[in-house]
N, C-alpha and C positions, 0 to 999 in steps of 0.2 A: 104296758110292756116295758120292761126296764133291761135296754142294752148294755151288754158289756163289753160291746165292738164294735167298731167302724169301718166301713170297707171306703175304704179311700181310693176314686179314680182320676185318672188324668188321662189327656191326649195328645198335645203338642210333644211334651214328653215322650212319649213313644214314636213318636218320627225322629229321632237325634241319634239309632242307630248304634253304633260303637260308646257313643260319649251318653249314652243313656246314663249307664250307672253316676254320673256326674252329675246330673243334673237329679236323679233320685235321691244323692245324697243330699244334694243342699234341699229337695224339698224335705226331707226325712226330719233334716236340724230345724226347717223353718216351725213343721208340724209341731216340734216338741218345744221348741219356743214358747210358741204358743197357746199349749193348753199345760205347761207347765205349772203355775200356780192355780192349778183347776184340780190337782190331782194328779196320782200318781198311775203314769201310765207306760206301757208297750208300746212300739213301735217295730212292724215287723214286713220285712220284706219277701213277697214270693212275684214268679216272673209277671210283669205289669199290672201288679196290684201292689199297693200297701193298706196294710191293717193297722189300724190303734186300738190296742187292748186295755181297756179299764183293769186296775188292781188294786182300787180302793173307793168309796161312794164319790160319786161327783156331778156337779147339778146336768142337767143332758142339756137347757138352753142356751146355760153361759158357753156348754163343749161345740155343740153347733155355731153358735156367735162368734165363738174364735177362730175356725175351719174356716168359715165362709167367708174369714178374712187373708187365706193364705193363697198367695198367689200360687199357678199350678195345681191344684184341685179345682176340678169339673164335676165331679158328681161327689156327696158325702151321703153312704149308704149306712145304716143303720143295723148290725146285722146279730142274728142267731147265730151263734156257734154250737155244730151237733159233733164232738169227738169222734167218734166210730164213723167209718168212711162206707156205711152197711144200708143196705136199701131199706130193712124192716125200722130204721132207728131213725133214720130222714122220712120215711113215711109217719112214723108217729110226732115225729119235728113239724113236719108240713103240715098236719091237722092240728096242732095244738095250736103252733100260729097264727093262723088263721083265722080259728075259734078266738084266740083270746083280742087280736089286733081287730077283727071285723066283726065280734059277737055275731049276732043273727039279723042283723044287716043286710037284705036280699043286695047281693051285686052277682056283676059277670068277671069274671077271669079267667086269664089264660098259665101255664107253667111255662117258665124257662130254663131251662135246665142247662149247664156249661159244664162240661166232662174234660177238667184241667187234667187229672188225674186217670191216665189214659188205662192203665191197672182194673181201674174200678169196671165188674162187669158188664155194665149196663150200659150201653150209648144214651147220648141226649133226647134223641128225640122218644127212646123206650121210657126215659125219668119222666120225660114230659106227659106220655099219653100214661101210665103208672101211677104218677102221682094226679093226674086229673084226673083219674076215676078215683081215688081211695076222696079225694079231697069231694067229688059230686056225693057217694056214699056217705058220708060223716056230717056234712054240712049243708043240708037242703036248703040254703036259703045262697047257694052260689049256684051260679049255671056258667057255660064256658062261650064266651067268643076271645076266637085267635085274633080278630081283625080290630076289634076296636075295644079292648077290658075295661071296666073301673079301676081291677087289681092285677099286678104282673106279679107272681111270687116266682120269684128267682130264687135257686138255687146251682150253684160252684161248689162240683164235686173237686176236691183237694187233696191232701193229707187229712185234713177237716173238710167239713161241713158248712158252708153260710145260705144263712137264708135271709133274704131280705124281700121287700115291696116298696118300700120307699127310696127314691131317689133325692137329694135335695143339691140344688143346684151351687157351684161354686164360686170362686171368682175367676177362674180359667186364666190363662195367660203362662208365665214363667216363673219359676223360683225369685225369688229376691236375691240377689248376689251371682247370678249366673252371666249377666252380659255388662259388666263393671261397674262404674261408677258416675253421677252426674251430681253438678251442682244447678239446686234451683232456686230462682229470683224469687223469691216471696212475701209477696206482700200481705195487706190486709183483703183483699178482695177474694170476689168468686172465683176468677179463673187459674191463678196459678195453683192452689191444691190439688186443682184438678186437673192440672199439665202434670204435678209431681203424683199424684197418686199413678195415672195414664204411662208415665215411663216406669213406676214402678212395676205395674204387672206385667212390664215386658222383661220382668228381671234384673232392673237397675239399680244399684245402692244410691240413696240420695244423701246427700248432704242440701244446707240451704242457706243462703243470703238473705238477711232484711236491712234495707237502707233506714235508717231511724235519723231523726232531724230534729234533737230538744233544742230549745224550749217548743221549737212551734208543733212537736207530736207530745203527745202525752205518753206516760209510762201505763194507761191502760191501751194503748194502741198499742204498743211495744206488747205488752202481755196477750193481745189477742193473737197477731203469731206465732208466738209464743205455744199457744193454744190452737193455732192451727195446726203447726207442727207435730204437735202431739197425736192432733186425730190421725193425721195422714200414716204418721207412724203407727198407729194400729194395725198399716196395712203394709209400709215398708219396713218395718222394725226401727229401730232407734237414730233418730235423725240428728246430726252435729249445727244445730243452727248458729250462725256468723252474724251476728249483730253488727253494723257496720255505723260511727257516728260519720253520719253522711252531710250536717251542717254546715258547716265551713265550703265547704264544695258548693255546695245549691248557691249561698250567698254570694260566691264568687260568681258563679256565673249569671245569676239576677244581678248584682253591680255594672256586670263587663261586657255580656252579651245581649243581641238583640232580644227584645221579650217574647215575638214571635219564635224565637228560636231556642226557647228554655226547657222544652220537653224533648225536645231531640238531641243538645247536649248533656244533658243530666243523663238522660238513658245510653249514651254513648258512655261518659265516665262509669255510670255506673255498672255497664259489661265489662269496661277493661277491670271494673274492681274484682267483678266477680270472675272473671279469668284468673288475675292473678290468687288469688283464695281455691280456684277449683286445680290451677298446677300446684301450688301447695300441698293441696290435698289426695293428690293424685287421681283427681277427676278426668275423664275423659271426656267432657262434652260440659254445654251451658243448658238450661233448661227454664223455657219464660211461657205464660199464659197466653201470648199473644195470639190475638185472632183477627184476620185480614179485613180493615174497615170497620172494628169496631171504635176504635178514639180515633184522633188524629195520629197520635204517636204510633198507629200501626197499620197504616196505607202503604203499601207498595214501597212507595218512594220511602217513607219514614223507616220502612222494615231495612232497605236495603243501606240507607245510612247509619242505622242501627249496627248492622250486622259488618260492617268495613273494618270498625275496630278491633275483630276477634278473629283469631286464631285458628282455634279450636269450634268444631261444629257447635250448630245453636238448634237445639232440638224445641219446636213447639207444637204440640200434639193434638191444640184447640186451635189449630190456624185453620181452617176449614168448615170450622162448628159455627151455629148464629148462638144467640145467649140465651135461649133458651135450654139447646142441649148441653151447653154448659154447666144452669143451672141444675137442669134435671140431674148431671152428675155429681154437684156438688151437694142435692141431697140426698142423694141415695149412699153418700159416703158420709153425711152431720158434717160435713164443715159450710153447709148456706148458713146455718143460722148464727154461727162464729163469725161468717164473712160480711156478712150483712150490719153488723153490731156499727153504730155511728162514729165511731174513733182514724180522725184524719190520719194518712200515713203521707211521705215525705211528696207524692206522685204526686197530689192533691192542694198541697197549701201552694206552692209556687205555680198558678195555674194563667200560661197567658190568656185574656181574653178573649185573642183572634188567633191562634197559634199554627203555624205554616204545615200544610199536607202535602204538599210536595216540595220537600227540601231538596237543595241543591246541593252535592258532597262539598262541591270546592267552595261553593258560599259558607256551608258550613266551616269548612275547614280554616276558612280565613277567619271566620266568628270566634273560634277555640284558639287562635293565636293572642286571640287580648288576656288570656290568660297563660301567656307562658312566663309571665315573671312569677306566678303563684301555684300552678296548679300540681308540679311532681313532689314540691314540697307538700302540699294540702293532700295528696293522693299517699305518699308515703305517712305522715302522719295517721289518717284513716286506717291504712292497713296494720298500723303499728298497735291500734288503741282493740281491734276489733275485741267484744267478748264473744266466748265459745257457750251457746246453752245445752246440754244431751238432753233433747224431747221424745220423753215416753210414754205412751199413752198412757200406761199405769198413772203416770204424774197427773194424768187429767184429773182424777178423781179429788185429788191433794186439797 
């Protein structure tokens, strides 16, 4: 069967009420984002349905591949379009279908029939017992249960005609671009893609931070960010990543500070860094992997000395998760096996032996004073040097 249309559903969407058409739009532009260099296609709106019309050949795996990456679609229906809004012409629709998608195939089915088109004379429930008898008649190798089918052939009576049987599932959640913007900490590991993918599909633009530390990181470590950024934006669209040289800083505070106390200030500087880069950028929030008890650097106490230095909320959407369900989403999205890759990041080389799980703010606080003859200068210089990368997944392929 070679479709020339998509019946595109969504649900959260449809609770938003007045600001519905808001939110249809930006998934509308997301849709066409991304099946853009796939082909030339339609995009057409009727009430809580959208459709994507094919208008020229296009492969149907890579078309699925890139749906299932749009946040805001819940179902990607695959559909027949019959023109004539007529019973004798969707009867002969519903048996070809059938016939060609399930050959002689003994299964059970049921019709669902949805009478949008209130005009048309026939109610839903008369399509359904209607076209179940024309469809027992023609195809002896289907029999009907209501209660439990192999096949649901739906058909949405319209202005058109669709028929479909196949449901395939989406990424559900919200447009990208509909609840503003966050900046996230990203490192080389498993859980921060997974934080930024996680606020993506609630509708956030991301932008991202990497703290980079040469000589002691390599420029293949830098490149696997790099490259994480890129998957994630397959699913957020096009990410601004903030390369930050974060050297001079680390050093400073390995010279100054107690060594037990070297992942709790470094994570502190480096939120005030990405604060100041997320009002910049006109971010509205921070966004970090962090999950409750998995390092030292993210117990209770370490979260809440962490979090003292910022301003603006600190959104983390794996604090609840063990590393398992982490991982599990870090491969269902290809960035485990990027994340996993052996390349130190800056979190990593300066690592105390014994290092403190439950920090004390004012102990800290006093700890961060041996560095106030160096550190606004060291902090402004960082901020000054950052490079800007645009990570697109297209670029992955490069």
């Amino acid at each position: 069967m070679k479709y020339k249309a998509f019946l595109i559903k969504y649900a959260e969407i449809g609770t938003k009420g007045k600001n519905r058409y808001v939110f249809e739009d930006v998934l509308c532009r997301q849709i066409k984002e991304h099946v853009a260099a796939l082909g030339e296609f339609v995009i057409r709106r009727e009430y809580g349905r959208i459709f994507l019309e094919a208008e020229s050949d296009y492969d149907y795996e890579d078309v699925i591949a890139e749906l299932k990456k749009v946040f805001g679609i819940v179902g990607i229906c695959p559909v027949v379009v019959e023109e004539r809004a007529e019973y004798e012409a969707i009867k002969q629709k519903s048996v070809a279908f059938m016939k060609e998608c399930y050959g002689e195939k003994p299964l059970t089915f049921k019709v669902n029939a949805r009478r949008s088109d209130k005009s048309f004379p026939m109610k839903s429930m008369e399509i359904n017992s209607e076209i179940g008898h024309e469809l027992l008649e023609n195809l002896p190798n289907l029999t009907v249960d209501v209660h439990h089918p192999d096949v649901i052939l739906n058909i949405e009576v319209r202005k058109q005609v669709y028929l479909y049987s196949a449901t395939i599932k989406g990424a559900g959640g919200l447009p990208v671009g509909t609840n503003g913007k966050a900046m996230l900490l990203l490192s080389g590991g498993i859980d921060s893609p997974v934080a930024g993918y996680m606020i993506s599909k609630r509708g956030v633009e991301l932008e991202a931070v990497y703290f980079n530390a040469p000589p002691y990181t390599s420029e293949r470590a830098k490149q696997k960010v790099v490259d994480l950024a890129r998957i994630v934006s397959g699913f957020s669209g096009t990410i601004r990543l903030h390369i930050v040289n974060f050297t001079d800083i680390q050093l400073a505070i390995y010279e100054k500070c107690p060594h037990e106390e070297l992942t709790i200030i470094m994570r502190r500087y480096m939120m005030k860094i990405a604060e100041a880069l997320a009002e910049k950028n006109k971010c509205q929030a921070l966004i970090t992997g962090e999950s409750i008890g998995q390092v030292a650097s993210q117990t209770m106490h370490s979260l809440a000395c962490t979090n003292e230095v910022c301003r603006m909320p600190v959104f983390r959407p794996c604090i609840g998760m063990d590393k398992q369900e982490i991982v599990d989403i870090s491969e269902m999205i290809d960035t485990y096996e990027t994340s996993i890759l052996p390349y130190e990041d800056c979190c990593t080389i300066f690592v105390a032996k014994h290092p403190v799980t439950k920090p004390v703010l004012e102990i800290i606080k006093r700890s961060e004073e041996k560095l106030s003859d160096v550190i606004e200068e060291l902090m402004e210089k960082a901020l000054e040097s950052v490079e800007v990368v645009e990570a697109r997944a297209e670029d992955l392929m490069k």
